[in-house]
C-alpha positions as CSV (number, residue, x, y, z in Angstrom):
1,X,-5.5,2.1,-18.2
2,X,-7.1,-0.1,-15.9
3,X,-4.7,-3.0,-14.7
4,X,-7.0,-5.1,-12.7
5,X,-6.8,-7.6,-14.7
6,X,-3.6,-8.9,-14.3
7,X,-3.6,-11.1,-11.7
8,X,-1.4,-13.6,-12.0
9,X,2.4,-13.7,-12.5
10,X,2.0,-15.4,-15.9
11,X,-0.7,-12.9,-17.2
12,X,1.8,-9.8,-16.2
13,X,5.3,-11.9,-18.0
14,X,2.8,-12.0,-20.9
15,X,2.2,-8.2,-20.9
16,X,6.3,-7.6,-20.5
17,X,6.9,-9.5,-23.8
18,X,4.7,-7.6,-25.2
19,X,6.4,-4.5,-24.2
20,X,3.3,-3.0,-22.2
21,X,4.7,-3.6,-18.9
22,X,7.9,-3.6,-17.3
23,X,9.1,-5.5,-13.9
24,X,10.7,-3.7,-11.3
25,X,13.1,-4.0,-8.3
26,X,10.9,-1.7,-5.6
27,X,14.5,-1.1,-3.8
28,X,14.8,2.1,-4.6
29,X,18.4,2.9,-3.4
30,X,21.7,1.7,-2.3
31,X,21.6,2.5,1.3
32,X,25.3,1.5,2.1
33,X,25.4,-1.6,4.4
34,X,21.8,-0.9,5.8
35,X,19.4,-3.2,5.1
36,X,16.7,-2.2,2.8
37,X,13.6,-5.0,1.9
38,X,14.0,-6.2,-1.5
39,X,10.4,-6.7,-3.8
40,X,9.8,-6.5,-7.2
41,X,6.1,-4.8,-9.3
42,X,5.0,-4.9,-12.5
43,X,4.7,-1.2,-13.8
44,X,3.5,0.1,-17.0
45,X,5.9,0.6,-20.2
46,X,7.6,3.8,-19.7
47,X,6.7,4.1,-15.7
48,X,10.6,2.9,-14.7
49,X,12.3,6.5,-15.7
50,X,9.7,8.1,-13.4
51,X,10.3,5.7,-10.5
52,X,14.2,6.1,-11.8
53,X,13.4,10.1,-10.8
54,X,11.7,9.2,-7.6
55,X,14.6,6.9,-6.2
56,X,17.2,9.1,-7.7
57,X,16.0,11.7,-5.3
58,X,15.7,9.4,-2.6
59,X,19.3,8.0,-2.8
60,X,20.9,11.6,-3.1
61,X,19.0,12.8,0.2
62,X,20.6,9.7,2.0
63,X,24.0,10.7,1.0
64,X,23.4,13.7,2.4
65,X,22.6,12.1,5.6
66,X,19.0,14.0,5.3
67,X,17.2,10.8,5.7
68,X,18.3,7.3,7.1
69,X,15.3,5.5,7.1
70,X,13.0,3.9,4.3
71,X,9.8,2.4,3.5
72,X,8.6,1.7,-0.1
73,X,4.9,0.4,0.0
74,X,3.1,-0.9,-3.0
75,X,-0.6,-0.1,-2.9
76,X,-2.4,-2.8,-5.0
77,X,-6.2,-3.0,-5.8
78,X,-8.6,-5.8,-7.1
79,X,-6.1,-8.4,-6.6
80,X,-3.7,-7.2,-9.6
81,X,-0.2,-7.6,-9.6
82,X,-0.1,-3.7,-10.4
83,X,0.2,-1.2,-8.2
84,X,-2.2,1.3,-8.6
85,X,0.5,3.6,-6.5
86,X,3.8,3.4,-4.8
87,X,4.2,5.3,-1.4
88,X,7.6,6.1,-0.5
89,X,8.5,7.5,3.3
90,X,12.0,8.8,3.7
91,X,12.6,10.4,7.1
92,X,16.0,10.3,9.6
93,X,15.8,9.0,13.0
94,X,17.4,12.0,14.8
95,X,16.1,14.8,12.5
96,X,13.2,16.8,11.9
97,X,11.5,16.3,8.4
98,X,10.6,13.7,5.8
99,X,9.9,13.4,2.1
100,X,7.3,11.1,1.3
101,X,6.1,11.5,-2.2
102,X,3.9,8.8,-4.1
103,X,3.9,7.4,-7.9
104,X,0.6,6.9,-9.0
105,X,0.8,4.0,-11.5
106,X,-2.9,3.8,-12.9
C-alpha cells in the first residue's frame, strides 16, 4: 500500500481510528540511563509486532553488552508521515561488529 498520501498529522489520527495505522514510539529499547532520542511514526496496522521483534533483538544484544550504541532513522518519501523504512544501526564503541537490520514499512 502506498502511504504518500498521508501527510499531515490529522490525516494519519484519522487512519488510526480507523484501525489502518498505528503510532509508534521509534525508541526501540531501554538502554539503562543512556540517553536514547525519543520520536514517534505512524506505521501500518499490524507493523508494531514486527518492529516489537526488531527492538526485542536490539534490547537483548545491549544487555549483553554486544552493542552500546544506537541509531533508529525513519526513511520517509513524498512528504508522508510514513516511513517507507526504518534503519536501525546497533554497534559498540570498543568492539568489532554491528547489527543493522531495516523494516521496510511500504
Amino acid at each position: 500500500m502506498d502511504f504518500s498520501s498521508v501527510q499531515s498529522p490529522e490525516a494519519a489520527e484519522r487512519l488510526c481510528q480507523q484501525g489502518a495505522l498505528e503510532k509508534l514510539l521509534l525508541t526501540p529499547l531501554s538502554c539503562g540511563n543512556r540517553p536514547v532520542a525519543v520520536s514517534a511514526a505512524y506505521l501500518p496496522a499490524g507493523m508494531i509486532e514486527s518492529w516489537q521483534h526488531l527492538a526485542g533483538a536490539v534490547e537483548r544484544f545491549f544487555h549483553r553488552d554486544l552493542v552500546n550504541r544506537i541509531e533508529v532513522r525513519p526513511e520517509y518519501r513524498d512528504g508522508s508521515l510514513v516511513p517507507k523504512a526504518i534503519h536501525v544501526r546497533a554497534w559498540h564503541s570498543e568492539k568489532t561488529g554491528r547489527f543493522e537490520p531495516t523494516l521496510e514499512v511500504w
